[in-house]
C-alpha positions as CSV (number, residue, x, y, z in Angstrom):
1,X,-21.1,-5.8,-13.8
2,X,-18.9,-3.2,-11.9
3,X,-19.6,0.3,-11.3
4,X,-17.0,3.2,-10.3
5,X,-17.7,6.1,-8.8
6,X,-16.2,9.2,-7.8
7,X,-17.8,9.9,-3.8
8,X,-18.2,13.5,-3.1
9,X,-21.1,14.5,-1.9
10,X,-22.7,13.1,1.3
11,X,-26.2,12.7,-0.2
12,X,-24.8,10.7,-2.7
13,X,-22.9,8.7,-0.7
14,X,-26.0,7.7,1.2
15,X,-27.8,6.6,-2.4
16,X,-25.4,4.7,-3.3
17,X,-24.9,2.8,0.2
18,X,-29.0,2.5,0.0
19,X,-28.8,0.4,-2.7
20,X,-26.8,-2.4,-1.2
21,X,-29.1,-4.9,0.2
22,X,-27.6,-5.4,4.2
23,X,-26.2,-2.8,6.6
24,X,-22.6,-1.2,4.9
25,X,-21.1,2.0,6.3
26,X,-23.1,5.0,5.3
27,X,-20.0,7.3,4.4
28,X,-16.0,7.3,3.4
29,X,-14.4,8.8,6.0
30,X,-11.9,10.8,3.4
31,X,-13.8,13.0,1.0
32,X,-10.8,12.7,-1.3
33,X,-10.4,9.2,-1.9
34,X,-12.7,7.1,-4.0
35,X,-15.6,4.7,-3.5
36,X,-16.2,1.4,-5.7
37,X,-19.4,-0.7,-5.7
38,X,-18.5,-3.8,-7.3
39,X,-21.5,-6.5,-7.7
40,X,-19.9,-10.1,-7.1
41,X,-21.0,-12.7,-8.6
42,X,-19.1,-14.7,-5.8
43,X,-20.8,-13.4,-3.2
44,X,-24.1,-12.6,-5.2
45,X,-24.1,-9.2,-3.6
46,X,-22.9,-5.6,-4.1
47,X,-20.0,-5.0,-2.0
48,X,-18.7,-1.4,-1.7
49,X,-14.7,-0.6,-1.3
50,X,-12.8,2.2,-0.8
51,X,-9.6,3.4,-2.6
52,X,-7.1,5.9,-1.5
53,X,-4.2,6.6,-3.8
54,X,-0.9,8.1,-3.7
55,X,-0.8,11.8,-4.1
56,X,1.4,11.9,-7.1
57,X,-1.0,9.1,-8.8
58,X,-2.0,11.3,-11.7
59,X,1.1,12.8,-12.0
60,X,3.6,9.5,-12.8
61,X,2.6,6.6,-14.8
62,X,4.9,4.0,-12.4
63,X,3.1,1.4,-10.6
64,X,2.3,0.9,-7.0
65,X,2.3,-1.6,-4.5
66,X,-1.3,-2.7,-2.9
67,X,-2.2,-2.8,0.4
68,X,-5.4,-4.7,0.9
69,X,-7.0,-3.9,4.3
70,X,-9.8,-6.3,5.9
71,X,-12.8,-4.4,8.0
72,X,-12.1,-1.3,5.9
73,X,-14.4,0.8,7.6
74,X,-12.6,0.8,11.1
75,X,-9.1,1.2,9.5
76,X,-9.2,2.7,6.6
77,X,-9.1,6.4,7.9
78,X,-5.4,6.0,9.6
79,X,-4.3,3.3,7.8
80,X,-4.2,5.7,4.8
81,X,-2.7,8.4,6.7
82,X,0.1,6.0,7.8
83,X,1.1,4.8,5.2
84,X,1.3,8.4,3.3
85,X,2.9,9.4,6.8
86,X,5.8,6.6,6.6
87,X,5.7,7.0,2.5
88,X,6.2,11.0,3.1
89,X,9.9,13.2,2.1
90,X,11.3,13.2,5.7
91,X,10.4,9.6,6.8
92,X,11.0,7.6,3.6
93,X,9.8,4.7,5.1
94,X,8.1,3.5,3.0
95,X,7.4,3.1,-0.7
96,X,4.0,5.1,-1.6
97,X,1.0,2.4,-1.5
98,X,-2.8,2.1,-3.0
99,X,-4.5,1.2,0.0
100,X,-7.8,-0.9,-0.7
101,X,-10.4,-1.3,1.8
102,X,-13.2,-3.5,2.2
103,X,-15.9,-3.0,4.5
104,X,-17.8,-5.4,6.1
105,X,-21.5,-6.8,5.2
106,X,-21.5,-9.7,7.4
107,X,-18.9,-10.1,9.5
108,X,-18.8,-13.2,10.8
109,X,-19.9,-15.1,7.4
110,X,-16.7,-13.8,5.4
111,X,-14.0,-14.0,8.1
112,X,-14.6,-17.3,9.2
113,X,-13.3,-20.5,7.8
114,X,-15.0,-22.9,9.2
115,X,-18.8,-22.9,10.6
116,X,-19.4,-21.6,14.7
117,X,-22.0,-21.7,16.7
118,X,-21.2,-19.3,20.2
119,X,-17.0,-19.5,18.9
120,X,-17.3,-23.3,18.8
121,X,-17.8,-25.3,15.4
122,X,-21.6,-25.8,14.7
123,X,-21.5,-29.0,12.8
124,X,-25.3,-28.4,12.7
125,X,-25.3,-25.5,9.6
126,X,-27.7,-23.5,11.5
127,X,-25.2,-20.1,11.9
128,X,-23.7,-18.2,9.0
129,X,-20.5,-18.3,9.7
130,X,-18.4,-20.1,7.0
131,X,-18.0,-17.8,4.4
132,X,-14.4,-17.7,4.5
133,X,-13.9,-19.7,1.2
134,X,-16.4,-17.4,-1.2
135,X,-15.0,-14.4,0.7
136,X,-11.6,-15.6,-0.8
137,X,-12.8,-16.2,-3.9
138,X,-14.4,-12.7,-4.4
139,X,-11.0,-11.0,-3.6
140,X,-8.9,-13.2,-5.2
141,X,-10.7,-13.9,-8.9
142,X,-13.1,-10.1,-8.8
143,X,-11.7,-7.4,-6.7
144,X,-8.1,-7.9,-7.2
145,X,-8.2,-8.3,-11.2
146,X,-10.6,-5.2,-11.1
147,X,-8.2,-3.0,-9.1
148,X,-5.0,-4.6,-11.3
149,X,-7.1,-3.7,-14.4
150,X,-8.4,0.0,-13.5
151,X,-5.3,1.5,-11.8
152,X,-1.5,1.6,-12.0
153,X,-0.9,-1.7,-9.5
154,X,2.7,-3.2,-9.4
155,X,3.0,-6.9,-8.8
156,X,3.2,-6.9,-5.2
157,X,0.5,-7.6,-2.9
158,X,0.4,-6.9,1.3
159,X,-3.1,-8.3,3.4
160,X,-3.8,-7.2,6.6
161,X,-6.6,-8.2,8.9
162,X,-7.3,-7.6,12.9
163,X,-9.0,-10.3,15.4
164,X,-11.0,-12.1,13.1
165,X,-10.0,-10.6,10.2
166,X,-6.5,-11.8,11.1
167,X,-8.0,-15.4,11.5
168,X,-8.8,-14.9,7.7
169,X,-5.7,-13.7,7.0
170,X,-3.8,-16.5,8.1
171,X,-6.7,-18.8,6.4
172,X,-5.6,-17.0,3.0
173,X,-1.6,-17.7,3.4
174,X,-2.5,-21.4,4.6
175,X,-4.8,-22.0,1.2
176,X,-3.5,-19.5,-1.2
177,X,0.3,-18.9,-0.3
178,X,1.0,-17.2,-3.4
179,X,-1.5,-14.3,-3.4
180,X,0.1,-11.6,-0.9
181,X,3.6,-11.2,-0.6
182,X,2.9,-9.7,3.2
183,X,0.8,-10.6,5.4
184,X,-0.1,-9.2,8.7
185,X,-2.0,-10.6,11.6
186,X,-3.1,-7.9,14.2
187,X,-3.9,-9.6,17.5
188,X,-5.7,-12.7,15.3
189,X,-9.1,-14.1,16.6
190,X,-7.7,-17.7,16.3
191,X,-9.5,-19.3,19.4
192,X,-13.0,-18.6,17.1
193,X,-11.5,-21.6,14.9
194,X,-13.3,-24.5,16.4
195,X,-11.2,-24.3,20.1
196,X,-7.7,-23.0,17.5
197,X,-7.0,-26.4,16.9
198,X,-7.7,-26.4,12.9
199,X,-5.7,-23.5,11.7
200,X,-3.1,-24.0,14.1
201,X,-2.7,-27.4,12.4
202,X,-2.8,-26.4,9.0
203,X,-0.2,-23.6,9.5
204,X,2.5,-26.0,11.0
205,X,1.9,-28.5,7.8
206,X,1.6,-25.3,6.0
207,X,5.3,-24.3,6.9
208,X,6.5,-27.9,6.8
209,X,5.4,-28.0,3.3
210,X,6.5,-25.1,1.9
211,X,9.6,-24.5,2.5
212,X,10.8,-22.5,-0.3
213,X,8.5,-19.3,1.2
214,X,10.3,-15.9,0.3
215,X,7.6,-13.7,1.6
216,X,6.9,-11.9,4.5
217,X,4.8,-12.2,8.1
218,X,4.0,-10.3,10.8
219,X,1.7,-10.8,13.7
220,X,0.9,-9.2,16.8
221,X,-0.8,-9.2,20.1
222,X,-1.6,-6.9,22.5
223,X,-2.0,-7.4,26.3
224,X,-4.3,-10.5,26.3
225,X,-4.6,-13.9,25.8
226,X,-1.8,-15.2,23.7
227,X,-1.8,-19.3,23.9
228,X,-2.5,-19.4,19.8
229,X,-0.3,-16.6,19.1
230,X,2.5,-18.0,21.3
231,X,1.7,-21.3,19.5
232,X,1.6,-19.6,16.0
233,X,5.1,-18.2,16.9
234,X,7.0,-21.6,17.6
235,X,5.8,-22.8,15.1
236,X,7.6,-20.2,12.6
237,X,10.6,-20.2,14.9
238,X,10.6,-24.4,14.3
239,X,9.2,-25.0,10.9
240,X,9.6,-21.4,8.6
241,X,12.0,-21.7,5.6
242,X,15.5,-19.2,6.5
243,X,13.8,-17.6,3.2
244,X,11.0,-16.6,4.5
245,X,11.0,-13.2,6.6
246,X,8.9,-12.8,9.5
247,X,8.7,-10.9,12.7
248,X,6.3,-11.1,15.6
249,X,5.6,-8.0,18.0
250,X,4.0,-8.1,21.6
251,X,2.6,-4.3,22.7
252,X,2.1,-4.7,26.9
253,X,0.6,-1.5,26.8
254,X,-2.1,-2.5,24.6
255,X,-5.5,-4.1,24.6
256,X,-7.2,-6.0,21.5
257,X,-8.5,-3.3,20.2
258,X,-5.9,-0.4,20.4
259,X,-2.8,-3.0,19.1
260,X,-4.0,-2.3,15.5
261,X,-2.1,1.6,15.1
262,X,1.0,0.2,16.5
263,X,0.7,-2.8,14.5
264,X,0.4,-1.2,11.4
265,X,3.5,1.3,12.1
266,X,5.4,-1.4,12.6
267,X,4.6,-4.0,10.4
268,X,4.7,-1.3,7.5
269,X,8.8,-0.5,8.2
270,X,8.8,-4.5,8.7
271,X,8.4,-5.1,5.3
272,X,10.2,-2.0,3.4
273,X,12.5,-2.1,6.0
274,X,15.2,-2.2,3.2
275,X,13.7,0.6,1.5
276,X,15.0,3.7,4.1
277,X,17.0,6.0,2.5
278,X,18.5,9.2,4.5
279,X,17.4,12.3,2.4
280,X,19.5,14.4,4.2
281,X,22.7,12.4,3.6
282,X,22.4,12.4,-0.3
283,X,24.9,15.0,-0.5
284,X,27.5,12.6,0.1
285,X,26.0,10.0,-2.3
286,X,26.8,9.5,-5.8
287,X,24.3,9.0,-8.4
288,X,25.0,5.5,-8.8
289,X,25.1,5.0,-5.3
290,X,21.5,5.9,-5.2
291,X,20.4,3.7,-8.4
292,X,22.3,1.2,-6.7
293,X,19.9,1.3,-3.5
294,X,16.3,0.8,-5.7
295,X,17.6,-1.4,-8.0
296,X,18.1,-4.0,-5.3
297,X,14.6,-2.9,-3.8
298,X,13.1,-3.8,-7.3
299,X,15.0,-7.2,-7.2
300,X,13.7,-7.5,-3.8
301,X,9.8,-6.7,-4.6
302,X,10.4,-8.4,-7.8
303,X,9.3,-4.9,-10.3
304,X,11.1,-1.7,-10.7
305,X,10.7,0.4,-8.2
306,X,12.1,4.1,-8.0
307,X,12.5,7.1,-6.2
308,X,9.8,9.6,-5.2
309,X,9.8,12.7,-7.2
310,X,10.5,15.2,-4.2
311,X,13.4,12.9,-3.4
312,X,15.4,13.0,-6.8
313,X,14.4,16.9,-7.3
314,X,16.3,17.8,-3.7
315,X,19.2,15.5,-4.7
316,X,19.3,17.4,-7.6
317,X,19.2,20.5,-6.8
318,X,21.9,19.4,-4.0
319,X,24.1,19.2,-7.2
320,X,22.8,21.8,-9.1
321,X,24.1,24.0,-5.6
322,X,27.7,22.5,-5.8
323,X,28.1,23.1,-8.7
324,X,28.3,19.2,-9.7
325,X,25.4,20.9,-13.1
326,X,25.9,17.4,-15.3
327,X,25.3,14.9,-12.5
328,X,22.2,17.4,-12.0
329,X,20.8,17.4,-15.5
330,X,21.3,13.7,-15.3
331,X,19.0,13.4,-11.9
332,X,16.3,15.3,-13.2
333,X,16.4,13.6,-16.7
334,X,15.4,10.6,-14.6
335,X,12.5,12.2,-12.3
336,X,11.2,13.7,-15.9
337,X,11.4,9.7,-17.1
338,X,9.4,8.5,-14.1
339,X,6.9,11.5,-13.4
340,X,6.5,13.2,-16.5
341,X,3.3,14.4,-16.1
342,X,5.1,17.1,-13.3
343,X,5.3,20.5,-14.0
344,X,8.1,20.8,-11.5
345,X,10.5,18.2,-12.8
346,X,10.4,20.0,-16.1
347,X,11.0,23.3,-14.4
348,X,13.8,22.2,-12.3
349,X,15.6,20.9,-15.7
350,X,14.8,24.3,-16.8
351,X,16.7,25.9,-14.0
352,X,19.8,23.6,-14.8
353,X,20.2,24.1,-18.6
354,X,19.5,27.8,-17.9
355,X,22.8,27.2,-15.6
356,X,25.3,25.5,-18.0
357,X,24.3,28.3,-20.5
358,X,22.2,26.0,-22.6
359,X,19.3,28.6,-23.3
360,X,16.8,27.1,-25.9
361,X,17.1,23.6,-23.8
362,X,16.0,25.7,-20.6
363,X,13.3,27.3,-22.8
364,X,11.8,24.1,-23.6
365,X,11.8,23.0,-20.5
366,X,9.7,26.3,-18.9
367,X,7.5,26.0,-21.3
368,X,6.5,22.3,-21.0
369,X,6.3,23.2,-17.1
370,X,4.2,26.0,-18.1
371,X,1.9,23.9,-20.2
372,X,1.2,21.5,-17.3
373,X,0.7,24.2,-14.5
374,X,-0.4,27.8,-16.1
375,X,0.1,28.6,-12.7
376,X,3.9,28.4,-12.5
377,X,4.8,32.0,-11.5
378,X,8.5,31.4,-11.1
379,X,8.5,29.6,-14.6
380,X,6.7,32.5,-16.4
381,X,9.2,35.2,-15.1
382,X,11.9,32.5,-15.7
383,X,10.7,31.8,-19.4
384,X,10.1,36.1,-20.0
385,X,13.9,36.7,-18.6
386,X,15.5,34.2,-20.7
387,X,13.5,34.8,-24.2
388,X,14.5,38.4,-23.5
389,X,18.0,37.8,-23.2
390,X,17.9,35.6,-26.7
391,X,16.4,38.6,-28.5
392,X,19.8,40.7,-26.9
């Protein structure tokens, strides 16, 4: 069984954490985003996981790429605000994301692969520190089909893990290649793999044997010990397909633990690096120009992708100010298509037939805009002015 819940109050936060059997976080760190306590039959415990969601979620019905992030409760907080940072109008970095965290239990059990004893392989089953496989199985056949079935997820998948976590990460591509699109390894734990020999052999075979890879890797180290890194490296500079696209990034000025914000910033662009498009040069670009630009990004992610809502409104309204008012109708007929639960799309189509002279059209238009946000001051005086001027 799975249970949702909507986290707002602290005292209920702390129920619901009481209920899970072994030591989870007592609190999500962002009152506004949501809490999930799913009870795995993989892992034959209640695991809790945390959801933040774009800001114009409710507001669109278009799907959204997934960012799955490993020891949730230590990166959850500015991971989210990252990636609506890089996602936000004057970046445009970055497409908006679902970020999906997962906080830890047991630590050690579900990021390791393979059995340790002291960071060495205990061949004698005494530690609890191979839980790797059932930690796989619970994401890949219970937590991902639950968030794919309960919220608006497009068909493109990013993990990212740090130290250990990045261990696992690499574990995942190695055995199931085909269920992230992106991966990215902050500063991985790799020597706590029996000595590093293991994984580092199964990744070379790994890339040897797959050669048709279109997806993308990152890793990262900070200013430490880099043997399996460095070795991790050659062997995507030797063996990795041209297809595949991956980048590796070294931060001097970083320890293990700090790497991770750096990481993330960059590893984000890495990935929608073909996605930046200069808001302030849209002037100069026709329409087509611009449907040009996301449909190759949906070829490239493989699901339509398209603009945010704030972006096609000022390009707009860029026309609607030279006077261009058809290509302008024509913009905003699309952002009413892809957010049409926006009170402001519908207003701003109302400012454009009020424009070209067609009144009833811009009457509509308030008045849908109206019916979404009773609010909408401008709309109301608007909607008063022009139902005036049809009684004249």
């Amino acid at each position: 069984m799975i249970l949702l819940r909507k986290i707002y109050p602290l005292l209920f936060l702390a129920v619901l954490w009481s209920c899970v059997a072994r030591a989870q976080p007592d609190s999500i760190p962002v009152n506004n985003d949501n809490a999930l306590l799913l009870h795995s039959k993989m892992l034959n415990e209640p695991r809790s996981i945390w959801v933040h969601l774009p800001a114009a979620y409710n507001s669109t019905k278009k799907p959204y790429p997934v960012l799955y992030l490993l020891d949730g409760e230590g990166h959850f907080k500015y991971v989210s605000g990252l990636v609506d940072y890089l996602s936000g109008y004057d970046r445009n970095r970055i497409p908006e994301m679902i970020v999906i965290a997962i906080p830890n239990i047991d630590r050690g059990r579900d990021l390791t692969p393979v059995q340790l004893f002291n960071g060495k392989t205990d061949r004698t089953g005494t530690s609890n520190t191979d839980g790797g496989h059932q930690f796989l199985q619970f994401i890949q056949n219970e937590l991902i089909p639950y968030v794919d079935t309960n919220y608006r997820t497009a068909p493109y998948r990013i993990l990212a893990g740090h130290s250990l976590a990045g261990l696992f990460s690499l574990y995942t591509k190695v055995t199931n290649p085909d269920l992230f699109n992106a991966t990215i390894l902050m500063s991985p734990a790799i020597g706590m793999d029996g000595g590093n020999t293991k994984i580092l052999d199964d990744f070379k075979s790994f890339l040897k044997s797959h050669q048709d890879l279109s997806d993308k890797f990152f890793i990262s180290i900070g200013n430490e010990n880099t043997r399996a890194v460095d070795s991790i490296v050659e062997q995507l500079r030797m063996f990795a397909p041209e297809s595949m696209d991956w980048e590796f990034k070294k931060y001097e000025a970083e320890n293990h633990f700090s790497v991770t914000y750096k990481s993330m910033f960059d590893a984000l662009k890495f990935i929608c690096k073909n996605w930046f498009i200069d808001n302030y040069a849209t002037a100069n670009m026709t329409y087509d120009e611009i449907r040009s630009h996301f449909d190759k990004l949906s070829e490239e992610f493989g699901y339509t992708m398209v603009p945010r809502e704030d972006f096609m409104n000022n390009y707009g309204y860029k026309q609607l100010r030279s006077n261009n008012i058809d290509a302008a109708i024509e913009i905003f007929k699309q952002n009413i298509k892809n957010y049409p639960g926006s009170w402001n799309a519908y207003d701003s189509m109302g400012e454009a037939y009020m424009k070209k002279g067609k009144r009833q059209l811009a009457i509509d238009h308030y008045e849908k805009s109206i019916s979404l946000n009773p609010d909408n001051k401008g709309g109301k005086e608007m909607l008063k002015k022009l139902k005036a001027n049809s009684q004249d």
